[in-house]
Every structure is written in structure tokens, then in C-alpha cells.
C-alpha positions, 0 to 999 in steps of 0.5 A: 910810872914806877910807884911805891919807891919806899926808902928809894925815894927822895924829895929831888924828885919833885924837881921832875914835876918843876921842869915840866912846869917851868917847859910850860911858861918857857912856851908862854914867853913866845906868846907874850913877847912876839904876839902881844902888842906893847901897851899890855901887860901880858898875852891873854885870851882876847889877844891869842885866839884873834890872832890864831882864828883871824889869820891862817898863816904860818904864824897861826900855826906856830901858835897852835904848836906853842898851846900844844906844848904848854898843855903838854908839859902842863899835864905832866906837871901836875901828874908828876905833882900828885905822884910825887905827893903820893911818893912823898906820903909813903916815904916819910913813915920810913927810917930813911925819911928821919934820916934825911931830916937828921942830914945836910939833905933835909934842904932837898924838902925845900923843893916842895914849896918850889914846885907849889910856887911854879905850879901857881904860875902854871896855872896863871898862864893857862888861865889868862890864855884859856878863860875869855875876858879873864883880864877884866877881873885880874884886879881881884885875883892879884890879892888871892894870888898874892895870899897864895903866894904867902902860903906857899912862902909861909910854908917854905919858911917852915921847913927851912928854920926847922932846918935851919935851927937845927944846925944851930942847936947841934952844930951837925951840918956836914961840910965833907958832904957839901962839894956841891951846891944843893943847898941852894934849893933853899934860896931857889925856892924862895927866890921863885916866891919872890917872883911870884909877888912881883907879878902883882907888885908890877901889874896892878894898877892899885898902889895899895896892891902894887905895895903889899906885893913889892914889900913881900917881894923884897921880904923873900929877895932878902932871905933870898940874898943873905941865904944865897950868899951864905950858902954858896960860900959853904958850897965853895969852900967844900968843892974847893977843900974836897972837890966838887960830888959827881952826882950832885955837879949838876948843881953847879948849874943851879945859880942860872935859874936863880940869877933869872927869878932874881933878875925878873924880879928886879925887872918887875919892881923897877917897873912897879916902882915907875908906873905906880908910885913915879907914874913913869908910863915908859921906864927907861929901857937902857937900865934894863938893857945894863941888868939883863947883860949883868944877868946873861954875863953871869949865867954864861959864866956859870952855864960854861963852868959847870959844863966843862966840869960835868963833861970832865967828871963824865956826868952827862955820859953816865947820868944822863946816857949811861946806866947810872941813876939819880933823881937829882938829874932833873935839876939839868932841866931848870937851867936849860928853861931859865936861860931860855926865859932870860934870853927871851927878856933880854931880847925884848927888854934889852935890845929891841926896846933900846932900838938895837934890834928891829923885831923880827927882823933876819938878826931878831930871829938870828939871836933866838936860835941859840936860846930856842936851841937851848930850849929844845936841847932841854925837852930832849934831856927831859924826855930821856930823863922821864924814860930813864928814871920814872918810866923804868926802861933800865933794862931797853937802855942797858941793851942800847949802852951794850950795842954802842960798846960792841959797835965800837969794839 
């Protein structure tokens, strides 16, 4: 692992320690949406290791793979997480870090508090599949994660009106520098704080929980919303005016995760509204159905657009499997896993519970390929990225790209 990266070093970086964490609750989706029986909230402990002891079969053994790959990507998040917090502590006594709080990229500090809020649901997932009979006593933590949450939340507020209030005073954003769409950091991170407080706004069971959590959700998703839109207007009419930056295209895909954490966080109110204040026991799933087609309809869009320009730009080739070098790389990662997840909604929420497909029936396991595709094409570009970029293997790729130049010579 490279360290001490002074000036070099950038707050984009912590998007490193994201993906990593958002690979680990991508895993936990099989678990909670092909294990779990209907009638529970999520897949915990007392549901998964049953299953994985009590049955020897090729479904055991996928589960075992499934826990490998989230202690995994686990261990790499929080790792990268204190390397970063490491990175970051030198970093800010440098020239480079007033600069960037003088700058349009004093935004990229918005991925701290978004990489907090995933390391909180990192852990939850771990906890409720590692701690026995943990979902006995979840109504007690609902409030403590629901506190951790507003801090984290209070804390991206922080730094985004320091920002904020900054471009207001002086005037000095820079709209020549903004063909992309980095700006949405912003309303990533808060969007994934919304998401955090749907979780006890739709799981628990005490109205007066259930309505501190909705109302702070709705709080979020509002700034969310306004933010999203103002910011990506500016990030249009600056691609429109100066073309779209080439090292910060891969932004162009950031809009997936965000309509994802929007779209789940929708989905938990809507059941949180019905179980607990119109004691709905079963919504109405055709509902779902309609919002998570708007949902995959607009993260196809955005996922096509932003890959015809990257491939015409030669992104991938240079920044991905060529020499050239740029944290902000890792934000390919976020989309892959947000896709992933959102695909796994639809499936469960969207078709199986309307009865359009039969769980795992030929076409059930048809309609994942291309989401598990997706997701296994992530960990690949992860894996290439984390070699490239924080491992330091410059020198063994260079060799690669001049033995593929004179192979083709």
C-alpha cells in the first residue's frame, strides 16, 4: 500500500474504501432476497447458519462463498478506511489542501461522510448475520443507529455549507472546470444518509421510531432533491458549453447509485407508511413494480450514455488499462454495485411478488445473469484499480501495455 502521498493525495480516494464497502452489502443482497423467508424484515444469523450447518448442498455452498466475499470486501473497506484517514491527516497541513478548499473540488470532501455512512451499513450487515439472536434487541439499536446517522448526516452538512456559503459570498465557482458531474458527491452523500434512516423508519415496529427516521429521511431526501437538481443543471450546461472533462467522465455514471439510494429509500418509506401508521401487513406490490421500472429505465439510460462516451473519449483504455492514473477511477465501482442492488429489488420486489416470475424458477435465474454479470465485472475493475493506483504496480503495467504495443506491431 503506497503511504505518505503528501499533496498527491486527494479526498477521491476514500471512494476506494466506498467500493469495497458497498461490494460487501452487494453480497448480502443474495442472502437477504434468496435465503430469507418472506415474513422477515432482513437475513440475519438465526436464518443463514441453519441453513448453511442443516443442509450440505450446493446452496450451502454458495452461501459459504457469499460470507467469504463479504468478510472480504469488509476487510478492505475499513483498511482503506484508516489509510485514508491516515492520507487525509497529512494532506490537510499541505498548500494543496487550502487549495482544494479555495476550489470547485472542495466538494470531493463530501466523500467522507459518505464513506462513514456505508461503513455504518457495512457493519450492520455483519452484525446481523455474525452476532446470534441480535434481531431480538434490534429495537434498541434503531435509535443509536438512527443518532449515528444524524452525526454523520450533521457532519456532511458541515462541510457542504462551508462550501456552499462560500460560492455565495465570493461568487468564485468555476463553471469552465465543471464539464463534469463531480459535484454530485454532494447529493451522493446525502442521499446515502437518507437511506440510512429508512432502515428503521421501515423496520421498526414503535410508531414514534418509525416517525423520527421518516421525518430525518425526508429531511435528507430533500436536500438531496433540491441539490441534485441544481447541481446537475450546472454540471449540464458545463458539458454542453465546454465538453464533457475526460478524467472526470466516469462521473457521468454517478447518477446510478443515486437514483438507487433514492429509489430504496422510497421503497422503505412506502413500507413504513403501510405497516405502521395504515397497518397495511401486505402493500401493494404493483406500486413497487412501477417505481422500480422508472428506476432501472433511468439507470440504463445513464449507464449507456455515460459508456458510449467514455469508450469514445478512450476512458477505459487509459484510465482503467492504460498508464494514466486517477483516484477518481474508483467512482466506476459505485454504479456496477448500485446496479446490482437495484436489480436485485426489482427482481424480488418488482416481478416475483406481482407473480410475473416464479422464484428460482429457469427464467428467475435468467434475469440475474446480467446484474451478477455486472457485479462480477466490478470486482474485476476493482481488483485492477486497487493494483494500479494504491499497490503501486505502475512499473509491471507499463511492461504489459509495451508487450501488447509490440505484440501488435
Amino acid at each position: 500500500m503506497i503511504k505518505s502521498l503528501g499533496e498527491k493525495y486527494t479526498p477521491l480516494y476514500f471512494l476506494a474504501s466506498l467500493g469495497n464497502g458497498g461490494l460487501a452489502v452487494s453480497f448480502y443482497m443474495y442472502l437477504n432476497f434468496m435465503i430469507k423467508p418472506p415474513n422477515v424484515p432482513m437475513a440475519t444469523y438465526d436464518i443463514i447458519f441453519p441453513a448453511l450447518l442443516n443442509d450440505i448442498s450446493i446452496s450451502s455452498n454458495l452461501i459459504v462463498v457469499v460470507l467469504f466475499a463479504m468478510l472480504y470486501f469488509s476487510y478492505h473497506h475499513i483498511r482503506l478506511l484508516i489509510w485514508n484517514f491516515r492520507e487525509y491527516g497529512l494532506f490537510k497541513k499541505t498548500e494543496a489542501y487550502q487549495t482544494l478548499k479555495n476550489s470547485n473540488g472542495e466538494a470531493t470532501l463530501m466523500t467522507i461522510p459518505l464513506t462513514l455512512a456505508m461503513s455504518v451499513n457495512v457493519l450492520f450487515v455483519l452484525s446481523v448475520i455474525f452476532i446470534p439472536n441480535l434481531w431480538t434487541y434490534i429495537e434498541y439499536l434503531f435509535p443509536a443507529a438512527i443518532i449515528v446517522f444524524l452525526s454523520i448526516g450533521m457532519y456532511a452538512l458541515k462541510i457542504f455549507t462551508e462550501y456552499f456559503i462560500r460560492l455565495l459570498v465570493n461568487g468564485d465557482f468555476n463553471f469552465i472546470s465543471n464539464n463534469n458531474f463531480t459535484q454530485l458527491i454532494v447529493v451522493f452523500a446525502f442521499s446515502t444518509i437518507t437511506v440510512g434512516f429508512t432502515a428503521p423508519a421501515a423496520m421498526s415496529h414503535h410508531t414514534a421510531t418509525s416517525a423520527v427516521a421518516m421525518f430525518l429521511a425526508i429531511l435528507f431526501g430533500t436536500i438531496t432533491t433540491l441539490f441534485g437538481a441544481l447541481f446537475l443543471l450546472f454540471g449540464f450546461n458545463s458539458i454542453l458549453s465546454h465538453s464533457v472533462a475526460k478524467e472526470g467522465s466516469p462521473s457521468l455514471w454517478i447518477q446510478i447509485p443515486i437514483v438507487t439510494l433514492f429509489t430504496i429509500s422510497a421503497v422503505r418509506i412506502y413500507f413504513a407508511v403501510s405497516h405502521n401508521f395504515l397497518h397495511i401487513q401486505h402493500p401493494t406490490p404493483i406500486v413497487l413494480f412501477i417505481l422500480l421500472s422508472i428506476a432501472i429505465s433511468l439507470q440504463l439510460l445513464f449507464g449507456i450514455v455515460g459508456y458510449i462516451v467514455m469508450v469514445k473519449i478512450n476512458y477505459f483504455s487509459e484510465y482503467v488499462d492504460g498508464l494514466k492514473k486517477s483516484p477518481g477511477s474508483f467512482s466506476l465501482i459505485c454504479p456496477g454495485v448500485a446496479f446490482f442492488v437495484l436489480g436485485m429489488f426489482f427482481i424480488h420486489y418488482g416481478l416475483v411478488q406481482n407473480g410475473i416470475i416464479i422464484k428460482f424458477s429457469i427464467t428467475y435465474f435468467l434475469i440475474m445473469i446480467p446484474i451478477v454479470m455486472i457485479q462480477l465485472m466490478t470486482i474485476s475493475t476493482l481488483l485492477k484499480l486497487r493494483r494500479k493506483l494504491l499497490i503501486g504496480h505502475e512499473n509491471q503495467l507499463e511492461r504489459q501495455v509495451i508487450t501488447k504495443k509490440e505484440k501488435t506491431v
